[in-house]
VOPAGU-2260 file (C-alpha; in pm, 1 decimal, decimal comma):
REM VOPAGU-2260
SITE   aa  ch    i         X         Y         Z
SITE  UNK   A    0   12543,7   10176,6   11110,9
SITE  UNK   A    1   12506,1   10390,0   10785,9
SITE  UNK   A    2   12230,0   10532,6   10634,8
SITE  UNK   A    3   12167,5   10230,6   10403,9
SITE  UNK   A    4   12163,8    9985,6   10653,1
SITE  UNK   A    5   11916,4   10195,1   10932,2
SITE  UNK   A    6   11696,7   10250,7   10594,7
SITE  UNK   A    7   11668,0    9927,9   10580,7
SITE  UNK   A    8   11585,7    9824,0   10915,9
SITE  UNK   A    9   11263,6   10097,4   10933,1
SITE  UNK   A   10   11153,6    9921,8   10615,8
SITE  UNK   A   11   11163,5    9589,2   10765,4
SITE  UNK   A   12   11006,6    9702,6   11084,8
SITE  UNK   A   13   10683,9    9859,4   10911,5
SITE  UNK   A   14   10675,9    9517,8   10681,0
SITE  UNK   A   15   10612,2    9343,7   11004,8
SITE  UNK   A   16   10423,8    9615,4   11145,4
SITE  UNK   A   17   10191,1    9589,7   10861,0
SITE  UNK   A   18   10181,8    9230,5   10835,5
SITE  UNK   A   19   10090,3    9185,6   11207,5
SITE  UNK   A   20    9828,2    9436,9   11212,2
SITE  UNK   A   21    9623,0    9250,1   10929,1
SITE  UNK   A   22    9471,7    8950,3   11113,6
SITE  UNK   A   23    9188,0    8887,4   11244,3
SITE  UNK   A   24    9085,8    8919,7   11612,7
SITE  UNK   A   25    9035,6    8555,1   11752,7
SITE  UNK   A   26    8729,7    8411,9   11740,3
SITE  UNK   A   27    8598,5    8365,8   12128,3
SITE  UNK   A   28    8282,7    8143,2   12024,0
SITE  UNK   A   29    8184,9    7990,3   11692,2
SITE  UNK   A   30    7852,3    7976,9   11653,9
SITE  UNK   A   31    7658,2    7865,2   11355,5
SITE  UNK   A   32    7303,7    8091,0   11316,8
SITE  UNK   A   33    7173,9    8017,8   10963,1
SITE  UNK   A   34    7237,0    7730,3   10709,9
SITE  UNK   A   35    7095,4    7643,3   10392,0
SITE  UNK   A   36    7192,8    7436,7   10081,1
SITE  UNK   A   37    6914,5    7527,1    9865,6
SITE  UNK   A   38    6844,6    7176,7    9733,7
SITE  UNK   A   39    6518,2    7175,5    9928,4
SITE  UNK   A   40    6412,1    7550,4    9786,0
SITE  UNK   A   41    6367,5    7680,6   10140,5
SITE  UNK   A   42    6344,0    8030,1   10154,8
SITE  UNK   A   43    6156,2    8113,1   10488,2
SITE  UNK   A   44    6417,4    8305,8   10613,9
SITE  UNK   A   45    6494,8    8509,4   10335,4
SITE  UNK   A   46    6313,3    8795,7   10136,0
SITE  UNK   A   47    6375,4    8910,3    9763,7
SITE  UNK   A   48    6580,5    8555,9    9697,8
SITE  UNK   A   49    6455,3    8315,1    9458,4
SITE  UNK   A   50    6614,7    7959,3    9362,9
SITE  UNK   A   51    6809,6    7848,2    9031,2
SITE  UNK   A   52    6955,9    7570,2    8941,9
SITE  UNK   A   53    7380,9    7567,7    8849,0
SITE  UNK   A   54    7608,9    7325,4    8808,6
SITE  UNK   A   55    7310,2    7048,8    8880,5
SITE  UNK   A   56    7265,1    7169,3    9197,8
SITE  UNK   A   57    7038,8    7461,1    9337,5
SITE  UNK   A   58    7154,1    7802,5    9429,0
SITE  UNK   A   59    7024,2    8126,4    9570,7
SITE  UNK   A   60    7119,4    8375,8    9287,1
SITE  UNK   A   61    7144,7    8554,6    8981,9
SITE  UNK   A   62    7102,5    8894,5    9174,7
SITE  UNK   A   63    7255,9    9094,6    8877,0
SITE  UNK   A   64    7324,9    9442,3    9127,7
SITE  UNK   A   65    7058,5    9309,8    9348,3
SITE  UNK   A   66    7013,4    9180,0    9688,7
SITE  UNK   A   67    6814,9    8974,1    9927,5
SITE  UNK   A   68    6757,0    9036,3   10268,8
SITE  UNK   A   69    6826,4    8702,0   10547,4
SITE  UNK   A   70    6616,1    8741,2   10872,7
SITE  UNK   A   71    6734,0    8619,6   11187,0
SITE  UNK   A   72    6628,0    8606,7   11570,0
SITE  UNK   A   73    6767,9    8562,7   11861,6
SITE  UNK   A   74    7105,5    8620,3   11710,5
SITE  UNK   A   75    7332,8    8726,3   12061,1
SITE  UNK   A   76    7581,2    9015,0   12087,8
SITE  UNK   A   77    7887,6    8974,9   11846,6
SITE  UNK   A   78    8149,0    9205,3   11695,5
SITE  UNK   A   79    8156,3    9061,4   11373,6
SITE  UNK   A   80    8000,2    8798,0   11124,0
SITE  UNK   A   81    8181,0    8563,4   10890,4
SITE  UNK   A   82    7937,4    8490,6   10548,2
C-alpha cells in the first residue's frame, strides 16, 4: 500500500467513525407526558405562555427572547426528552 492509498483508508474510517457516533441511543419506552393543540386556550400547565392566533389556528407564542415554563408531575426517570 502507499501513502496515498493508507491516507485514504484513515479518512474513510473516521467518516464512519463519525457518522456512527451521531445517532441517537434507542428509545426503550415512548411515553407521551404532555399534549396540547392550543385550539381550546388551555394553559393550566404552563406559566408565562399566552395564546395567539396564526395561520387560523391557535398557537402558544410570540416569545420574542422569552420563555414559558411547562409543569409536569409524576414524570418517571428518563435520560432524555424529545420536544
Amino acid at each position: 500500500m502507499n501513502k496515498f492509498s493508507k491516507i485514504n483508508l484513515l479518512l474513510i474510517f473516521i467518516l464512519a467513525f463519525v457518522i456512527d457516533s451521531c445517532s441517537y441511543p434507542e428509545m426503550i419506552r415512548n411515553e407521551l407526558v404532555y399534549e396540547n393543540d392550543f385550539e381550546s386556550s388551555d394553559l393550566n400547565s404552563i406559566d408565562g405562555g399566552d395564546i395567539m392566533s396564526f395561520n387560523n389556528t391557535n398557537v402558544i407564542g410570540d416569545f420574542n427572547n422569552d420563555g414559558f415554563t411547562l409543569f409536569l408531575e409524576d414524570v418517571v426517570d428518563h435520560d432524555y426528552i424529545f420536544i
